[in-house]
N, C-alpha and C positions, 0 to 999 in steps of 0.2 A: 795442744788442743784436746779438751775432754771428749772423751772418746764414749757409747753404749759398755762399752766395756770395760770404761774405769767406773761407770756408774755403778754395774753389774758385780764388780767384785766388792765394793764401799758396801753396799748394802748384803750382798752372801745371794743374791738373786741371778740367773742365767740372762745373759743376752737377750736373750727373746724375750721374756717378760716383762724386762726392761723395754725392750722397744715396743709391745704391743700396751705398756702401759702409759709412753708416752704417745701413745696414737688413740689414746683413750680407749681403750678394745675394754668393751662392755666384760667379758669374761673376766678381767684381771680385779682383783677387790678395790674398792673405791680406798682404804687406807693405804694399799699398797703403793695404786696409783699416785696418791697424795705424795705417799714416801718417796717417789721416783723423781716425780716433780720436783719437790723443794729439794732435791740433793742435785737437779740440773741446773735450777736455774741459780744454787751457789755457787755449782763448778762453773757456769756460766756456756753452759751444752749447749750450740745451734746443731738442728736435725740438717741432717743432709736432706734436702731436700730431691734433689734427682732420685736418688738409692730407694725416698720413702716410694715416689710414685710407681717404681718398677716393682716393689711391692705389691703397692696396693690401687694401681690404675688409676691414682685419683692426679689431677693438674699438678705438673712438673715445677712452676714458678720460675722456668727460665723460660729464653730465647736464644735462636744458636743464630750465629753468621759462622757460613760455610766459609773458609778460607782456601780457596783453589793455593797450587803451584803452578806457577812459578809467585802467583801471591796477587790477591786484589788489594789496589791499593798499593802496592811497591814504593812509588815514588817519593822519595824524601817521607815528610812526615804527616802524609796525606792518612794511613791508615790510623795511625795513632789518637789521629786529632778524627776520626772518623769513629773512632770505637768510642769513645770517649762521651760524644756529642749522644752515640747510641745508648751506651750506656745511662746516663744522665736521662733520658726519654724514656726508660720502661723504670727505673730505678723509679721515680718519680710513683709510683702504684705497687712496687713492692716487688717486680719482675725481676730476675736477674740477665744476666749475659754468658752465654758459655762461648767459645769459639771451638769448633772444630775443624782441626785441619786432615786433609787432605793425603792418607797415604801414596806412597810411592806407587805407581801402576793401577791405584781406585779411581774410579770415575768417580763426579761431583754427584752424581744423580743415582747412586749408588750408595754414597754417603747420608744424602736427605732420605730417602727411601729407609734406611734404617731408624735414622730421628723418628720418624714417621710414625713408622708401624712399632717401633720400642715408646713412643711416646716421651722422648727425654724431655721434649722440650712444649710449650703450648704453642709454641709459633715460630718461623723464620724469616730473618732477613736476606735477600738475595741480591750481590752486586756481579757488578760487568755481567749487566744485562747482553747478551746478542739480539741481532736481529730477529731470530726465529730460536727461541731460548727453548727447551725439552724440560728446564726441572719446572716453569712457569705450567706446563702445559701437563706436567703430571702434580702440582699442586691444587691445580686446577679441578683436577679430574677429581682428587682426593679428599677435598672440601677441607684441604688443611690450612691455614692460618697464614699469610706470608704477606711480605711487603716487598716489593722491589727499588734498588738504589737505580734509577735509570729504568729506558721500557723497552719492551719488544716494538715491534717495526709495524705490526699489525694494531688498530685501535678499536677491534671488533672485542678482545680478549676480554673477561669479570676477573680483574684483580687491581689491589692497591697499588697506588705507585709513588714515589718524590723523585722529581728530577731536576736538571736547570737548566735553561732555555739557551743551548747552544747553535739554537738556529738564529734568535737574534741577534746574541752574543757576536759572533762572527758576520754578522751584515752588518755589526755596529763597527768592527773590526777593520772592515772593507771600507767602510762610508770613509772611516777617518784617515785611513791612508791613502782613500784616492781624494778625499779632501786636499790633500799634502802633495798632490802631483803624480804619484805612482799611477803607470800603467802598467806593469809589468808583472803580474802578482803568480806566488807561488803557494798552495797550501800543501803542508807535510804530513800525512796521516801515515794510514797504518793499516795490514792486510786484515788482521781478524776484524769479522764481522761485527762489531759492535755498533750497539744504536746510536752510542752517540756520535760515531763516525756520519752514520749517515745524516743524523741533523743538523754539525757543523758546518757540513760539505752544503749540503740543502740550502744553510745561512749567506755562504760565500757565493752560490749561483744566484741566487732569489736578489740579491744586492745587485753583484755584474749586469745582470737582467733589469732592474730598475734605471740602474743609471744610463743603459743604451749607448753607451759609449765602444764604437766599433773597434777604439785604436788598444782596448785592455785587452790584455790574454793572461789566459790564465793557467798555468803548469802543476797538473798534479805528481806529487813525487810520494811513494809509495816505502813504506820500510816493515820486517815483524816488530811486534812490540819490544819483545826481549830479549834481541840479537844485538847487543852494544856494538860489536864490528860492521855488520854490516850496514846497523844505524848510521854508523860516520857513514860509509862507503855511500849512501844514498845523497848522504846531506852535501859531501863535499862536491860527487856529480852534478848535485845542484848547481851550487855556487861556480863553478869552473866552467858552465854552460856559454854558451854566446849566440844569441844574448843572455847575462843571468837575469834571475830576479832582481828587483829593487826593495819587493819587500815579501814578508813569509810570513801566512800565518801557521802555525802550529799548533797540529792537535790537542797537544797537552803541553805543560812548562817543561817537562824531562825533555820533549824534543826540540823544545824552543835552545834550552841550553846546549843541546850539541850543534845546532844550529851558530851558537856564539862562539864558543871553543872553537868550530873548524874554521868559520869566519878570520878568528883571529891567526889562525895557524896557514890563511893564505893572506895575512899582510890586509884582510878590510876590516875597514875600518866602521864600527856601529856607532851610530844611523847615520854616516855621511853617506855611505856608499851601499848601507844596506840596514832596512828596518824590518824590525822582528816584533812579533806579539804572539802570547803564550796564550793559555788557560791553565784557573785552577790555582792560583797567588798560591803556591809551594813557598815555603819558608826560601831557598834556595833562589827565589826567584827574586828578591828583596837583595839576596847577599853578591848577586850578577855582576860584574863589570862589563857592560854599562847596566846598571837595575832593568829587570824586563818587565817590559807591558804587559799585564796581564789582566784576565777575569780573575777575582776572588769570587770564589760559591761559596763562601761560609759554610764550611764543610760541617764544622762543628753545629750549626745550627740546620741545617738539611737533615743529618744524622738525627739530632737528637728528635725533630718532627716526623722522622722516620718509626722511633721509636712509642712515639708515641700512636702515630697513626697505628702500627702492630697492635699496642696494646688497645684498641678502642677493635681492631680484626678478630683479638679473641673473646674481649669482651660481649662483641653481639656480632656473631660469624654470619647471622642472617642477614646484615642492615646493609646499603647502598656501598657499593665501592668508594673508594677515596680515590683522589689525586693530586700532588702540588705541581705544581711549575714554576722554579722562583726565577728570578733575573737575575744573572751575576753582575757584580758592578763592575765596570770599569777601573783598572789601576793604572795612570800615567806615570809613565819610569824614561829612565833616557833612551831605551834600546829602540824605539821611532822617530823619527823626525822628515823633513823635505824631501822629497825624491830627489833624487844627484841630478846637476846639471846636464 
């Protein structure tokens, strides 16, 4: 890759003059400038653009998504097809995508704070929103540029947001497995505070609630996100219960799948004896024995309206907030069916 510094020696000119003449810097001779130019655009020189703005304070042309540890987005191929969709949505105007990740022992809010006040970037993306989220609350303060994947818990807050509507999602969830006979219902979340816990959760009471039916009970069973052992150890208590569940819904498809594995690893049998439904159509969830019921959020296309709605935040930082709320669809797979005799 042509570098200022092969340009700088082709021509017998320094570094610098090269650079201040591709920045058009009035000081530098307009022949010169000419000179510098047609010798870039034959080696075929893109400018760094981060490098230029730390320079010279003028708009970065990227956007960062902060990438926590243990990792947003973890799950199968959820982030992949999440950067993707993002990227596609500011590319679209000429934006770029940087990702930064997360050192070992730095806080997330530590990291945007530097974006910030270095100016890397003109704007951020922020996922696994919480409940009562801190970087929302000093972006906020900072009149800096940002979108969120998911919301805080409060709807008083001035910022953008895309998310998908896992309150209906999971009453449409409920509808159809106590359609199918189930009384007995289990949902499987998860300790960290995350909003979207509390809207799913929301979806499965507001349903219970409608139907008034005295004889449903309903078992919340509780696991951390990224503790795979004691993942099982929660799921399997479930299942070994008496009475168990008949049917589970899950937070997300990773839980829906340990959910299947331990099922199988105590001899039941899915959906005779037990129906499961996931969120989030994870590649993973397709390839299931028995395929899992799931919501697809068309991650790729949230992402990419994500990206886009950023770029219309930094385009006029003054104008009305934004918000989406899409409906995941429905995907029938074998892992539901009748409640057992």
């Amino acid at each position: 890759m042509t570098t200022i510094k092969d340009i700088a020696q082709q021509l017998g000119l320094s570094a610098a003059t090269v650079s201040r003449a591709l920045a058009g810097n009035a000081r530098i001779p307009e022949t010169t400038r000419d000179r510098v130019q047609a010798l870039a655009d034959q080696l075929g020189y893109a400018p760094n653009r981060a490098a230029q703005s730390l320079v010279g304070g003028r708009t970065s042309g990227f956007a960062g998504l902060v990438l926590t540890d243990p990792g947003y987005g973890r799950e199968d191929s959820y982030l992949g097809e999440y950067i993707s969709g993002l990227g596609h949505g500011l590319a679209e105007t000429g934006i770029d995508l940087f990702l930064a990740a997360i050192p070992q022992g730095q806080s997330e809010l530590s990291v945007i704070r530097n974006i910030v006040t270095s100016r890397r970037a003109d704007g951020l993306i922020l996922g696994r929103t919480s409940e009562v989220d801190p970087r929302v609350d000093y972006l906020i303060a900072a009149g800096f540029p940002f979108v969120t994947h998911g919301r805080v818990l409060s709807d008083a807050l001035p910022y953008s947001w895309v998310d998908t509507d896992g309150t209906a999602a999971f009453a449409e969830a409920f509808d159809l497995l106590y359609a199918l006979g189930h009384r007995r219902f289990a949902l499987l979340t998860i300790e960290e505070a995350m909003t979207f816990r509390h809207h799913r959760t929301e979806g499965v009471m507001q349903a219970m609630e409608r139907c008034g039916d005295p004889s449903v009970t309903l078992t919340i069973a509780t696991s951390p996100r990224y503790d795979p052992a004691r993942r099982v150890q929660v799921v399997r208590d479930l299942l070994t219960a008496d009475p168990r569940p008949t049917a589970i819904l899950a937070m997300f498809d990773s839980l829906a799948l340990n959910v299947l594995h331990v099922a199988e690893s105590l001899s039941l049998s899915v959906p005779r004896d037990l129906s499961v439904i996931g969120y989030d159509n994870i590649t993973s969830a397709a390839m299931a024995r028995p395929g899992l019921t799931t919501f697809d959020t068309d991650t790729f296309s949230s992402a990419r309206d994500t990206g886009r709605m950023l770029v219309e935040r930094i385009k006029s930082p003054d104008a009305d907030q934004q918000s989406l709320l899409i409906r995941p669809k429905l995907v029938l797979r074998a892992s539901h069916g009748p409640a057992p005799a």
